[in-house]
mmCIF file of the protein (N, C-alpha, C, O) and its ligand, coordinates in Angstrom:
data_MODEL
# 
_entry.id   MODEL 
# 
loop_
_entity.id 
_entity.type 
_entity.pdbx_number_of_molecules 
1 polymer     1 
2 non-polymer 1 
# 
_entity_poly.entity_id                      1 
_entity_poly.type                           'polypeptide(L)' 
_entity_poly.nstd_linkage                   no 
_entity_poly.nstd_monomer                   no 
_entity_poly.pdbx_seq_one_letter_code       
;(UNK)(UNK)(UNK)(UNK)(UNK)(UNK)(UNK)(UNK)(UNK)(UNK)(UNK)(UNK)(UNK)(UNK)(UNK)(UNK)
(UNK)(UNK)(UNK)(UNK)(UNK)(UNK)(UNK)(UNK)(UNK)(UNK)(UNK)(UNK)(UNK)(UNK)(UNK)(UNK)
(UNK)(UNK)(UNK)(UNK)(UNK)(UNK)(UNK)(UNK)(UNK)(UNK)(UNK)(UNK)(UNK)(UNK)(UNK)(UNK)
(UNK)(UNK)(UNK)(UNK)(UNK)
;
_entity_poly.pdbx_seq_one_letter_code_can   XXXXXXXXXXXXXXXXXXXXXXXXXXXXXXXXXXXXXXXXXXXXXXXXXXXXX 
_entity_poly.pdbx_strand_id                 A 
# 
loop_
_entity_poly_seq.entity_id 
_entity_poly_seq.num 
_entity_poly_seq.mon_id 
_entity_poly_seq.hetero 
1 1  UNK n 
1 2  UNK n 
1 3  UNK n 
1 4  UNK n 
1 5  UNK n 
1 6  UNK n 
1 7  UNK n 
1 8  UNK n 
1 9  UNK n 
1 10 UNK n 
1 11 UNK n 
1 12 UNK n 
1 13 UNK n 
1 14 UNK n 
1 15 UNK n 
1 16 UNK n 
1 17 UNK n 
1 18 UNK n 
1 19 UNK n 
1 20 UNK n 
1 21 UNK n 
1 22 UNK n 
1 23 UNK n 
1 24 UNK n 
1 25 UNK n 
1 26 UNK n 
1 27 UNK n 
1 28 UNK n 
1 29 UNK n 
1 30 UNK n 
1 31 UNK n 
1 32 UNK n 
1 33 UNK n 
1 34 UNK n 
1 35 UNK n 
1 36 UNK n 
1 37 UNK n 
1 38 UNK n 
1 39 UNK n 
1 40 UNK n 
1 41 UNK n 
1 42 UNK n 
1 43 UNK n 
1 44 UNK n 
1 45 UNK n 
1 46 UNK n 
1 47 UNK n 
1 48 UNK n 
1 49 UNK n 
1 50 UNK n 
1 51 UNK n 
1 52 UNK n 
1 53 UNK n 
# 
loop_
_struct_asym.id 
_struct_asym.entity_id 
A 1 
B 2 
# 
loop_
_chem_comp.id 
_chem_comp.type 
_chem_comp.mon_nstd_flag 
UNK 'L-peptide linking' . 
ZN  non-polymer         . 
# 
_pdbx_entity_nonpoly.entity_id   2 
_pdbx_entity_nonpoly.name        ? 
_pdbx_entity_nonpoly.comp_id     ZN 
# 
_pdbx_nonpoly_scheme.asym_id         B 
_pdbx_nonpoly_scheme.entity_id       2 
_pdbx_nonpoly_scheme.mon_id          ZN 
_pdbx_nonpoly_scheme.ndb_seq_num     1 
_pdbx_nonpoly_scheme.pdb_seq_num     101 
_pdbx_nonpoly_scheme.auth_seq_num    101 
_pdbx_nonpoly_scheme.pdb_mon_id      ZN 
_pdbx_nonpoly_scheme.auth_mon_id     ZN 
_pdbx_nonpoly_scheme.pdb_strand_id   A 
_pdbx_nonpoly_scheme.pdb_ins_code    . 
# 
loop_
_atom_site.group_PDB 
_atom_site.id 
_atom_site.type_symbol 
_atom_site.label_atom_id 
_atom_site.label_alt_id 
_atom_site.label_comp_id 
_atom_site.label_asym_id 
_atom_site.label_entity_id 
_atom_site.label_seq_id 
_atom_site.pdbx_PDB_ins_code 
_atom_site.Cartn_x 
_atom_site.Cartn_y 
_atom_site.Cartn_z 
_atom_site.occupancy 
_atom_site.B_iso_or_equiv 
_atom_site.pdbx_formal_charge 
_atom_site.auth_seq_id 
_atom_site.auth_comp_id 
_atom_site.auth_asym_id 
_atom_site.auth_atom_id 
_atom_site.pdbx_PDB_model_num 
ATOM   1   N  N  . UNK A 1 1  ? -1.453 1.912   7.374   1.00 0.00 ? 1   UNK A N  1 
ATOM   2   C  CA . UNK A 1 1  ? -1.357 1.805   5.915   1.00 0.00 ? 1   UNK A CA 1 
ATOM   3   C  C  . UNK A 1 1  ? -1.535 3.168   5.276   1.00 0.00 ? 1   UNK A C  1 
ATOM   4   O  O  . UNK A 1 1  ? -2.005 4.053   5.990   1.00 0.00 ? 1   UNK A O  1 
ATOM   5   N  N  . UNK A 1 2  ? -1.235 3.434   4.085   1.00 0.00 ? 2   UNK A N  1 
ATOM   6   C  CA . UNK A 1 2  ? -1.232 4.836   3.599   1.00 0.00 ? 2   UNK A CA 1 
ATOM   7   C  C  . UNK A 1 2  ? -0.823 4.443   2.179   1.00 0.00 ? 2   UNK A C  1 
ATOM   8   O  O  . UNK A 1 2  ? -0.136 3.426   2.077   1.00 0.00 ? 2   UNK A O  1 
ATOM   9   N  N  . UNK A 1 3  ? -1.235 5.281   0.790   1.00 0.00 ? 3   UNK A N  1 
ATOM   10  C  CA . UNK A 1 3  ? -1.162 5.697   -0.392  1.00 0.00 ? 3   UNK A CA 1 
ATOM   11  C  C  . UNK A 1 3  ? 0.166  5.887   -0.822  1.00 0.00 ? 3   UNK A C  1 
ATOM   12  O  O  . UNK A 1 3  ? 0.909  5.847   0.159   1.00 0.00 ? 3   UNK A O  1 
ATOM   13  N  N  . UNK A 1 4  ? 0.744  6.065   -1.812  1.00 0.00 ? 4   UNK A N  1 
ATOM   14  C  CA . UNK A 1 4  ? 1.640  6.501   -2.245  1.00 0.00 ? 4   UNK A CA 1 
ATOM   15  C  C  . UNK A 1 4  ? 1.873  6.171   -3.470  1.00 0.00 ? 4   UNK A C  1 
ATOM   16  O  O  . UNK A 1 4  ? 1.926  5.129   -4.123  1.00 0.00 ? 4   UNK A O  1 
ATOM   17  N  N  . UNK A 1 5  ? 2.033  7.549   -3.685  1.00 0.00 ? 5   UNK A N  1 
ATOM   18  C  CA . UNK A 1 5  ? 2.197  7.692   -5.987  1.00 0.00 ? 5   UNK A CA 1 
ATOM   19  C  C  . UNK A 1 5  ? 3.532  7.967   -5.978  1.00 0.00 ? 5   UNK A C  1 
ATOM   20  O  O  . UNK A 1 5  ? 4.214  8.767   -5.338  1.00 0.00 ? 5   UNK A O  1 
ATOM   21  N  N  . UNK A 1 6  ? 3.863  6.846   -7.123  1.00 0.00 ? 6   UNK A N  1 
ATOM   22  C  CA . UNK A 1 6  ? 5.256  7.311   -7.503  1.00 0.00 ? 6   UNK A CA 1 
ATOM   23  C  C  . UNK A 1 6  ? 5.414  8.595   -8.444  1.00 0.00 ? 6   UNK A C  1 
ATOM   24  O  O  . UNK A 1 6  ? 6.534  9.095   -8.552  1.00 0.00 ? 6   UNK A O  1 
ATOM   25  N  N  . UNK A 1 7  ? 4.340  9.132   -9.116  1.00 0.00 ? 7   UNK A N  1 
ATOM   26  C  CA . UNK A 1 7  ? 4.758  10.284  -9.696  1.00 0.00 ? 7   UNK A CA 1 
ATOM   27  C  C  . UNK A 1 7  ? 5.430  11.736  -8.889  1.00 0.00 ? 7   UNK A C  1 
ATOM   28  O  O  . UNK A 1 7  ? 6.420  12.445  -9.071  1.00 0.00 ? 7   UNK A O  1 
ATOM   29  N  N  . UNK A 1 8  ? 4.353  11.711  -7.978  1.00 0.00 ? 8   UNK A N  1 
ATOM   30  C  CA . UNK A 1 8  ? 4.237  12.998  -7.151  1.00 0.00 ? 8   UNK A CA 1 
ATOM   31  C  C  . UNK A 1 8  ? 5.146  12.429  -5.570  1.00 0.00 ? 8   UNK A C  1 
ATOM   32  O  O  . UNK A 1 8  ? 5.349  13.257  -4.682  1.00 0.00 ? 8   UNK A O  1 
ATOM   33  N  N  . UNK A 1 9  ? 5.590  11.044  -5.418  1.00 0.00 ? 9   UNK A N  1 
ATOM   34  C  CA . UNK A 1 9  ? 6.267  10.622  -4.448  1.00 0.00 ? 9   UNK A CA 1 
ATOM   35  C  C  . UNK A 1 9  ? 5.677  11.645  -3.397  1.00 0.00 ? 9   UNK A C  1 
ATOM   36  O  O  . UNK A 1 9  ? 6.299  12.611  -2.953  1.00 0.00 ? 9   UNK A O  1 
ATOM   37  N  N  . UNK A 1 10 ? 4.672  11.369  -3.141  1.00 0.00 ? 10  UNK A N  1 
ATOM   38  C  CA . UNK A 1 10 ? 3.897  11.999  -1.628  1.00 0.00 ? 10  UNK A CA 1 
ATOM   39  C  C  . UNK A 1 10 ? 3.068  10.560  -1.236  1.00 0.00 ? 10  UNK A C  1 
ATOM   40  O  O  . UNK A 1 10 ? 2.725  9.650   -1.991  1.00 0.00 ? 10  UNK A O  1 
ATOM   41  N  N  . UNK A 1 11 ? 2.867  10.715  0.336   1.00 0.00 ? 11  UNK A N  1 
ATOM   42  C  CA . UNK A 1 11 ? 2.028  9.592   0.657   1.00 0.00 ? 11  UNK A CA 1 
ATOM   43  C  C  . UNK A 1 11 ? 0.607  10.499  0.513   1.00 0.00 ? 11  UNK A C  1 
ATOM   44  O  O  . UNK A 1 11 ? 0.509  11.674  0.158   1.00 0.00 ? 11  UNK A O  1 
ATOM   45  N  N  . UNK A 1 12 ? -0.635 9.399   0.974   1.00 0.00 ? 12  UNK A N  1 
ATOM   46  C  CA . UNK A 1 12 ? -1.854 9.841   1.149   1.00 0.00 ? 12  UNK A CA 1 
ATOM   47  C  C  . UNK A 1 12 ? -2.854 9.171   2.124   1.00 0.00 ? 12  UNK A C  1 
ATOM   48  O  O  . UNK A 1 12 ? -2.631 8.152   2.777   1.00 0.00 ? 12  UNK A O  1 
ATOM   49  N  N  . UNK A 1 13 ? -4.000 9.910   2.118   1.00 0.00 ? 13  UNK A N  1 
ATOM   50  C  CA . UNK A 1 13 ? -4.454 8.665   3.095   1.00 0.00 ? 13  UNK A CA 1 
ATOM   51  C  C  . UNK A 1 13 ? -5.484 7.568   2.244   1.00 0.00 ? 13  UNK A C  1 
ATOM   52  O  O  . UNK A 1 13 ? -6.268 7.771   1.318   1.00 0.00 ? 13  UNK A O  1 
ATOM   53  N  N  . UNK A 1 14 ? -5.152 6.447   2.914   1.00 0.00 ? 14  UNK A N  1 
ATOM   54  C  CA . UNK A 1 14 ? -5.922 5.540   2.308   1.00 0.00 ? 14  UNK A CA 1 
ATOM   55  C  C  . UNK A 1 14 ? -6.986 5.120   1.825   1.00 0.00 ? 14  UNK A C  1 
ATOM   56  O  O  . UNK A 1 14 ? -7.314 4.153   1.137   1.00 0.00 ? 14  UNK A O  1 
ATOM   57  N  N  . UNK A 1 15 ? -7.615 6.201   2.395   1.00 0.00 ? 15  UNK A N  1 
ATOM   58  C  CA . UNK A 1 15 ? -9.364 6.451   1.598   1.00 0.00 ? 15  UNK A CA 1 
ATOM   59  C  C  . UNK A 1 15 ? -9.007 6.859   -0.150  1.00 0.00 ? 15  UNK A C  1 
ATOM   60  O  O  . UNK A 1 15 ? -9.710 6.572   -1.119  1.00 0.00 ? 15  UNK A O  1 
ATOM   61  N  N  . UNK A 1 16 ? -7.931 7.471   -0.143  1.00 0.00 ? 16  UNK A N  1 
ATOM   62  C  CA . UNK A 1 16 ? -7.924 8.105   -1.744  1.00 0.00 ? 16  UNK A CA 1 
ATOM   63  C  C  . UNK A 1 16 ? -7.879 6.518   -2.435  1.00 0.00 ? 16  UNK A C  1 
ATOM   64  O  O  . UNK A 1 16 ? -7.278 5.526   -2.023  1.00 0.00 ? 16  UNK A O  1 
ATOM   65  N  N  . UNK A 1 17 ? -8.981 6.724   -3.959  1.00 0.00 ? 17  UNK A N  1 
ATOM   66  C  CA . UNK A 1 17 ? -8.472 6.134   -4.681  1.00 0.00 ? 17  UNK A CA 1 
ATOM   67  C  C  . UNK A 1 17 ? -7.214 6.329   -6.116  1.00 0.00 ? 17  UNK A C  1 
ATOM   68  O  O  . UNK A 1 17 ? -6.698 5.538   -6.905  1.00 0.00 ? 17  UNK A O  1 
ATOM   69  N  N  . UNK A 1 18 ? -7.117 7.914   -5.867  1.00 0.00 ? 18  UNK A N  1 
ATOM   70  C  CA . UNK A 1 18 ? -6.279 8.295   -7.386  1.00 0.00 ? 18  UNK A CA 1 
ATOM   71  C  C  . UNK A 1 18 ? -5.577 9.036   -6.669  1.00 0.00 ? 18  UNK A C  1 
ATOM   72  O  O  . UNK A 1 18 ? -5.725 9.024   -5.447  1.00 0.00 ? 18  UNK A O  1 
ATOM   73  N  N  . UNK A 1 19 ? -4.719 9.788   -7.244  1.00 0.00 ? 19  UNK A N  1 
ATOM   74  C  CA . UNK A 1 19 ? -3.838 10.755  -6.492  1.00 0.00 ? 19  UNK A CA 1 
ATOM   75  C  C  . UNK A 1 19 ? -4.578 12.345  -6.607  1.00 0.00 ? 19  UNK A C  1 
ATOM   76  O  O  . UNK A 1 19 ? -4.978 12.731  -7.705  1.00 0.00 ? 19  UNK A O  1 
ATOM   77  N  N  . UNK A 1 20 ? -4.665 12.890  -5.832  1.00 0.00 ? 20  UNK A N  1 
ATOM   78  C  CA . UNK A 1 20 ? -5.755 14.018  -6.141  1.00 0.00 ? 20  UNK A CA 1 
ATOM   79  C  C  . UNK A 1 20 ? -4.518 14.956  -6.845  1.00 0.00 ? 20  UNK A C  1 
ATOM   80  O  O  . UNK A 1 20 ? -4.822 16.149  -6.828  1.00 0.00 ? 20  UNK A O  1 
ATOM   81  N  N  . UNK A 1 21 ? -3.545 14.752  -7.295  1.00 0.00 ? 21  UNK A N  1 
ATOM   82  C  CA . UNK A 1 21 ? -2.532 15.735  -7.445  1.00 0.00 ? 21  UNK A CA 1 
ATOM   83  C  C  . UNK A 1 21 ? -2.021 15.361  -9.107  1.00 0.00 ? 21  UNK A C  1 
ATOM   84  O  O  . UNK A 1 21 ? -1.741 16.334  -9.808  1.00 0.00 ? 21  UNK A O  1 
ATOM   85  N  N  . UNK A 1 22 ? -1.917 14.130  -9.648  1.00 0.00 ? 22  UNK A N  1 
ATOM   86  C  CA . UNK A 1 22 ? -1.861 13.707  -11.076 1.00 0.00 ? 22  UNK A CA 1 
ATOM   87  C  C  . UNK A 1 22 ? -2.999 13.003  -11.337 1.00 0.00 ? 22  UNK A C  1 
ATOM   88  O  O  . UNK A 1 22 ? -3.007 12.699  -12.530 1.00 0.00 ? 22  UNK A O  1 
ATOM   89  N  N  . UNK A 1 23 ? -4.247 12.492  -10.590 1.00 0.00 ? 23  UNK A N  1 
ATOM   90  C  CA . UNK A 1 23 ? -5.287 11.368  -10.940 1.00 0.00 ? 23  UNK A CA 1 
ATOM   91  C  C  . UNK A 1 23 ? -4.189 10.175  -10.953 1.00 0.00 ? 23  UNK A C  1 
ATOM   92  O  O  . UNK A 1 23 ? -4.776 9.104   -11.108 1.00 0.00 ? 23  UNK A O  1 
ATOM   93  N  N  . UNK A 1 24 ? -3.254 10.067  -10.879 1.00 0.00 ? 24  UNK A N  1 
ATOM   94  C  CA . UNK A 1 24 ? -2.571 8.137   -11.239 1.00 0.00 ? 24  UNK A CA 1 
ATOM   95  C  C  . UNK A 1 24 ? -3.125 7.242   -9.936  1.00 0.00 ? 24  UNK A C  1 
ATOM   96  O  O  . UNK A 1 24 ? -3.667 7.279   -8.831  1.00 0.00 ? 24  UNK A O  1 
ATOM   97  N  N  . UNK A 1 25 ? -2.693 6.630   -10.709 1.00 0.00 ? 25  UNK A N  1 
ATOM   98  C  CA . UNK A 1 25 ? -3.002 5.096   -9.049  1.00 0.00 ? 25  UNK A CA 1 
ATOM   99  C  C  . UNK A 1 25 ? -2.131 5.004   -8.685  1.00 0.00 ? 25  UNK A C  1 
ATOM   100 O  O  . UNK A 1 25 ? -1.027 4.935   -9.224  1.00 0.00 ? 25  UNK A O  1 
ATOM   101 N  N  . UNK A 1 26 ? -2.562 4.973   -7.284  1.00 0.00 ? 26  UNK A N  1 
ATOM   102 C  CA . UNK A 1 26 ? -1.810 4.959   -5.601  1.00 0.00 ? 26  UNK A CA 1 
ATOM   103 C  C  . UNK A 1 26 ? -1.972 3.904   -5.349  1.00 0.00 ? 26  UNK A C  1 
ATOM   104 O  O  . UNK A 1 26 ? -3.016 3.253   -5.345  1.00 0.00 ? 26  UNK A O  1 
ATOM   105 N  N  . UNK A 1 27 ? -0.362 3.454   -4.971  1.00 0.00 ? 27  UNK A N  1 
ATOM   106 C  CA . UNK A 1 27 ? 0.295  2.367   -4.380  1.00 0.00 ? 27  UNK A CA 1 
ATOM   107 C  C  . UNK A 1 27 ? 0.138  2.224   -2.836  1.00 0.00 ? 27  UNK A C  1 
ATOM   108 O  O  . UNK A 1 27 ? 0.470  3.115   -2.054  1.00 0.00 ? 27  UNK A O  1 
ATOM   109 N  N  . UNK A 1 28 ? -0.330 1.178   -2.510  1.00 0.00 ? 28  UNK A N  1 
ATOM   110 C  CA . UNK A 1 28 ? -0.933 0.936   -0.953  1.00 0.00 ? 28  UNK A CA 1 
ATOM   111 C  C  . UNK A 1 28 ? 0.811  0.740   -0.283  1.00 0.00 ? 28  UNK A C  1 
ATOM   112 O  O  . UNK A 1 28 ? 1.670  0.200   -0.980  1.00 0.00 ? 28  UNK A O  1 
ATOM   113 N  N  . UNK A 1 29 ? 1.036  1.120   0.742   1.00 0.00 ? 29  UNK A N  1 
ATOM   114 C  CA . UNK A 1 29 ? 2.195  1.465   1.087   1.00 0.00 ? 29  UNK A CA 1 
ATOM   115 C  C  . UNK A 1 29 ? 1.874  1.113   2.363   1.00 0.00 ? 29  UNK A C  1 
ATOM   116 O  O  . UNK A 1 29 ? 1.141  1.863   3.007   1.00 0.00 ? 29  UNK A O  1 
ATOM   117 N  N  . UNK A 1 30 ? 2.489  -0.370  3.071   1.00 0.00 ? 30  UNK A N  1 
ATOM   118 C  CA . UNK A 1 30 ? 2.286  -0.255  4.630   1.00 0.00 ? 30  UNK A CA 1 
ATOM   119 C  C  . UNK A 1 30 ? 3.777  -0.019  5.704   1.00 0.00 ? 30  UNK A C  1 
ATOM   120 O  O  . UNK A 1 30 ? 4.874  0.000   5.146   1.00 0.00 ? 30  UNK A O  1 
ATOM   121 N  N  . UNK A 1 31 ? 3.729  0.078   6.579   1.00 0.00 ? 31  UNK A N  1 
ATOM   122 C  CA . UNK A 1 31 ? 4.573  0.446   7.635   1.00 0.00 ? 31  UNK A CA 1 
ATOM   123 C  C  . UNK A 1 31 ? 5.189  -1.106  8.171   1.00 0.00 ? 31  UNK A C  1 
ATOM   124 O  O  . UNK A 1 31 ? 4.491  -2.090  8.414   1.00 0.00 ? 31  UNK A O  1 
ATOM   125 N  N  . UNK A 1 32 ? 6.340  -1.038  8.252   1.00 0.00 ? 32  UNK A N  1 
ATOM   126 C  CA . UNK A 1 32 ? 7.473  -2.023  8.800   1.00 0.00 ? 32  UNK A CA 1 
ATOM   127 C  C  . UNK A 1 32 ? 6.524  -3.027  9.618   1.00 0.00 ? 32  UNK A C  1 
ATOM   128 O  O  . UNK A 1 32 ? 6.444  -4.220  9.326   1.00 0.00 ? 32  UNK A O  1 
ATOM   129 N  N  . UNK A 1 33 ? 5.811  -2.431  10.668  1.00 0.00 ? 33  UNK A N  1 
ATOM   130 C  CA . UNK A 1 33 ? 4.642  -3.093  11.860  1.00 0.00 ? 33  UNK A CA 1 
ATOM   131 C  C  . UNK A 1 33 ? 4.059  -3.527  11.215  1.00 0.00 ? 33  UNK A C  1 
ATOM   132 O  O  . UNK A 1 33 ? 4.452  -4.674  11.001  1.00 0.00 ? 33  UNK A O  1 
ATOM   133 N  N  . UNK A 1 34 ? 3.169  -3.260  10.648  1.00 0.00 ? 34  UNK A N  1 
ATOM   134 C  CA . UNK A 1 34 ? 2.028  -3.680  9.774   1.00 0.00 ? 34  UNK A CA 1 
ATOM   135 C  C  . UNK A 1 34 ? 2.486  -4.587  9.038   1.00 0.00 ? 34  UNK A C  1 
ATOM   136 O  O  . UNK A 1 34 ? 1.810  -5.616  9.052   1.00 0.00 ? 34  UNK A O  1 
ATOM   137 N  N  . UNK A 1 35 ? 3.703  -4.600  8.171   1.00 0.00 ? 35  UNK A N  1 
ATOM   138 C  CA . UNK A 1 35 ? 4.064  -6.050  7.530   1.00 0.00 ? 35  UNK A CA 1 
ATOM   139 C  C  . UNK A 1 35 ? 4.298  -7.001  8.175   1.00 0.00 ? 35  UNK A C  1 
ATOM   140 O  O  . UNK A 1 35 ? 4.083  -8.124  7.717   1.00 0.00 ? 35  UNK A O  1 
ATOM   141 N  N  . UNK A 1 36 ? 4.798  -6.810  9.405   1.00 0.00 ? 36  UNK A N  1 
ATOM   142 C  CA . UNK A 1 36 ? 5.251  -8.164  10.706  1.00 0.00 ? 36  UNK A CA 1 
ATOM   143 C  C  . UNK A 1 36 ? 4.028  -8.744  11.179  1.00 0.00 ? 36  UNK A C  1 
ATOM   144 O  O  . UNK A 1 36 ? 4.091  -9.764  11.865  1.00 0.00 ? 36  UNK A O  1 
ATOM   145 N  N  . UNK A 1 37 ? 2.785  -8.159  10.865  1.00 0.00 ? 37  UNK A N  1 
ATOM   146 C  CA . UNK A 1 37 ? 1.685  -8.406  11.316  1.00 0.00 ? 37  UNK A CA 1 
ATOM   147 C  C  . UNK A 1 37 ? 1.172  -9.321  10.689  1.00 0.00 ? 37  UNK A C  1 
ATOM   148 O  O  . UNK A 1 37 ? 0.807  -10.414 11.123  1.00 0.00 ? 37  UNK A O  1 
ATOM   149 N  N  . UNK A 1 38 ? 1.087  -8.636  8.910   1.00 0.00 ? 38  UNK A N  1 
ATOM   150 C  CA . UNK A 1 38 ? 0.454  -9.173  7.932   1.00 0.00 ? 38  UNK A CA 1 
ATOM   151 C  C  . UNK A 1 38 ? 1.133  -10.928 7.800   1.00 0.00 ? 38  UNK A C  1 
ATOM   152 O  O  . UNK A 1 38 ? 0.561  -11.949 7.418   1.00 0.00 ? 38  UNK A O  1 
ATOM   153 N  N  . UNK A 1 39 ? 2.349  -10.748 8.221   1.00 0.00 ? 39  UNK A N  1 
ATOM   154 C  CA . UNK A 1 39 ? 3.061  -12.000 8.082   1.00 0.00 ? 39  UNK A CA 1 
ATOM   155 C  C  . UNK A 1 39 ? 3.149  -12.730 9.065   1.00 0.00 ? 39  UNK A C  1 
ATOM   156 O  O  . UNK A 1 39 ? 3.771  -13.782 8.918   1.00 0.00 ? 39  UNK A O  1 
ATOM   157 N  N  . UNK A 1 40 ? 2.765  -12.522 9.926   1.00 0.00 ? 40  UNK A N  1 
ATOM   158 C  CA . UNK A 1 40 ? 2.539  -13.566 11.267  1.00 0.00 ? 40  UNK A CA 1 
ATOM   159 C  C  . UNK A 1 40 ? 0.984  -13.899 11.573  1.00 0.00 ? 40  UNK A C  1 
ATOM   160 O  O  . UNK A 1 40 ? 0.747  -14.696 12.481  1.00 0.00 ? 40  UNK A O  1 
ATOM   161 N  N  . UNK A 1 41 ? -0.097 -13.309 10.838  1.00 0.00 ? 41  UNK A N  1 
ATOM   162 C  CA . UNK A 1 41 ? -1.064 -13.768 10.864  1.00 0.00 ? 41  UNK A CA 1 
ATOM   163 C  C  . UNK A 1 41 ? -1.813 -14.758 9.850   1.00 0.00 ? 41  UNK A C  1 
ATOM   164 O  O  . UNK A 1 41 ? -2.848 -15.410 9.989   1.00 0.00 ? 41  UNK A O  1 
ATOM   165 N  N  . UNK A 1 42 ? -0.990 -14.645 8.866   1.00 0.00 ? 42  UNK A N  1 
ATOM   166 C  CA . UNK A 1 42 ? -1.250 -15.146 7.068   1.00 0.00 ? 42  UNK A CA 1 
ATOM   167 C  C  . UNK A 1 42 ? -0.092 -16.145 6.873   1.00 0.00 ? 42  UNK A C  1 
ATOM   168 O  O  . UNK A 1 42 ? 1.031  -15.700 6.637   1.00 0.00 ? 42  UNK A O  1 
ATOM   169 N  N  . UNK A 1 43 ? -0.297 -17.414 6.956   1.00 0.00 ? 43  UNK A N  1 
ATOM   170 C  CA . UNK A 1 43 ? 0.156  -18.529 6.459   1.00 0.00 ? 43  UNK A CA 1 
ATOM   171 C  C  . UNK A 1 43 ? 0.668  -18.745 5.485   1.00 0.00 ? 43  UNK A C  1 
ATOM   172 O  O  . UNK A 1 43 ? 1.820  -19.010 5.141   1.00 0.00 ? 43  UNK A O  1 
ATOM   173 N  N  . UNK A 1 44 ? -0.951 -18.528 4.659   1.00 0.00 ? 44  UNK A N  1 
ATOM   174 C  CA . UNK A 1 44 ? -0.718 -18.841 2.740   1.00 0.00 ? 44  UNK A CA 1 
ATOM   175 C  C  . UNK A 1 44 ? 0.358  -17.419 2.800   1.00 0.00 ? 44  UNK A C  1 
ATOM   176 O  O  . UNK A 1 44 ? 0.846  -16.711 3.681   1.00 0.00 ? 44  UNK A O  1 
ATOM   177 N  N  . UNK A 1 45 ? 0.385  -17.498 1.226   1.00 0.00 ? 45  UNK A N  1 
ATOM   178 C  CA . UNK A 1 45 ? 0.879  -16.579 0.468   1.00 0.00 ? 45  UNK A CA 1 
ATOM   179 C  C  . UNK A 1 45 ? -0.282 -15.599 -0.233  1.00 0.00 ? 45  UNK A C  1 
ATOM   180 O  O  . UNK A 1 45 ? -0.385 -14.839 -1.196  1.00 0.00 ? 45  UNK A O  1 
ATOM   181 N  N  . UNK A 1 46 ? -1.035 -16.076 0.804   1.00 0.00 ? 46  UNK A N  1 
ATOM   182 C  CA . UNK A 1 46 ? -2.321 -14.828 -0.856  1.00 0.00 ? 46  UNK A CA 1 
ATOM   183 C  C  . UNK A 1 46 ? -1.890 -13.540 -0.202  1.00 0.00 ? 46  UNK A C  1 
ATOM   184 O  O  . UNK A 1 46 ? -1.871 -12.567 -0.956  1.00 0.00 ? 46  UNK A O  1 
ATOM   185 N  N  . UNK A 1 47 ? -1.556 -13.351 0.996   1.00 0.00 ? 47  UNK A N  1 
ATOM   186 C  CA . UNK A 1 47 ? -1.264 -11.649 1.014   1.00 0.00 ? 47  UNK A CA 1 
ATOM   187 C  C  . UNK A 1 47 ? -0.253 -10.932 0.774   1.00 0.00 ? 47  UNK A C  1 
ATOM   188 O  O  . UNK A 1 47 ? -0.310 -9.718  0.578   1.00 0.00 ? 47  UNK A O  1 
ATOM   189 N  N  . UNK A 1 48 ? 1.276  -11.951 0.759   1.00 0.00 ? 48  UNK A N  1 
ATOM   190 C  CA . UNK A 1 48 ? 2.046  -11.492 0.174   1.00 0.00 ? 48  UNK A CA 1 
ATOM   191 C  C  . UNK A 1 48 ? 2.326  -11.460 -0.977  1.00 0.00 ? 48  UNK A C  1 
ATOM   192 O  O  . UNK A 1 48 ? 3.159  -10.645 -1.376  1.00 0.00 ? 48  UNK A O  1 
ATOM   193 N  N  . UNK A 1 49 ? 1.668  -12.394 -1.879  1.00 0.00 ? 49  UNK A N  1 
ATOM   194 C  CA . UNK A 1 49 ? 1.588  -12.240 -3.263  1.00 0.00 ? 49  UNK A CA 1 
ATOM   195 C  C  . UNK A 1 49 ? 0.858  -10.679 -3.717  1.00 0.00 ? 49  UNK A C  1 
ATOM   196 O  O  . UNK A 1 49 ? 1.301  -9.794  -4.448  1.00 0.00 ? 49  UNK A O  1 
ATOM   197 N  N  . UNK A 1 50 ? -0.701 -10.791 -2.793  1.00 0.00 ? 50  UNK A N  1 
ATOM   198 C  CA . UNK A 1 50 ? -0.924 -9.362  -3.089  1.00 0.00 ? 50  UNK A CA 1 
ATOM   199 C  C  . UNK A 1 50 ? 0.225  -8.218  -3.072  1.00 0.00 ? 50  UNK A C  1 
ATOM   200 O  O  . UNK A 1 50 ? 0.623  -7.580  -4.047  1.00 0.00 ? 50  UNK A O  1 
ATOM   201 N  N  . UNK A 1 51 ? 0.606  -8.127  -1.897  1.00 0.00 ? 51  UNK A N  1 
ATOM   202 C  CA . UNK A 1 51 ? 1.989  -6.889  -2.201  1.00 0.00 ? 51  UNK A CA 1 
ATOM   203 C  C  . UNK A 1 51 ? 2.722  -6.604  -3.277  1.00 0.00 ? 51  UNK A C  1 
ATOM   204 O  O  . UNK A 1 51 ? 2.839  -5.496  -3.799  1.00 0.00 ? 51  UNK A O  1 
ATOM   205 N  N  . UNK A 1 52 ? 3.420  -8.026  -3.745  1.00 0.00 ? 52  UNK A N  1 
ATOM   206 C  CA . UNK A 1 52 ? 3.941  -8.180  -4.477  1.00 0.00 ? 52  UNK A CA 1 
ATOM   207 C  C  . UNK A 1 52 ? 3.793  -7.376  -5.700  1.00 0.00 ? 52  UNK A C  1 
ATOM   208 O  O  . UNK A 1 52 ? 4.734  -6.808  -6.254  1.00 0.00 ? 52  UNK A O  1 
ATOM   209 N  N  . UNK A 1 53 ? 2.347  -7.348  -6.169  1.00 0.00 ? 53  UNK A N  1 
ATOM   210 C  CA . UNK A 1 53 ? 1.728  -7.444  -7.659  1.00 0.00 ? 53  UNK A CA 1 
ATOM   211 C  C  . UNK A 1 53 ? 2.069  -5.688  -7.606  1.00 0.00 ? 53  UNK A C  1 
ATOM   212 O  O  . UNK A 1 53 ? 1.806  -4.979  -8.577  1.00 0.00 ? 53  UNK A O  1 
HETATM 213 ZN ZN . ZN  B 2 .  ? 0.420  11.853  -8.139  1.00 0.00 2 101 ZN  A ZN 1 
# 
């Protein structure tokens, strides 16, 4: 998983909460794997709704 601001379109690492480069909020950004994961372990919808938002 990793950060990513659409202002400055750079990723980050996921410890950041702001972008150290504008302060905006960073968009949690996961990897192709990691979604096949998230979705084969999670039934409901509460985690893909999270993405979603
Ligand atoms: Zn930024």
């Amino acid at each position: 998983m990793k950060k990513y601001c659409d202002k400055c379109q750079k990723e980050y690492k996921p410890e950041l909460k702001k972008c150290p480069d504008c302060g905006g909020k960073l968009k949690v950004k996961y990897t192709e794997e990691e979604l096949c994961k998230i979705q084969k372990q999670n039934d409901d919808f509460t985690v893909i709704n999270t993405l979603l938002m």
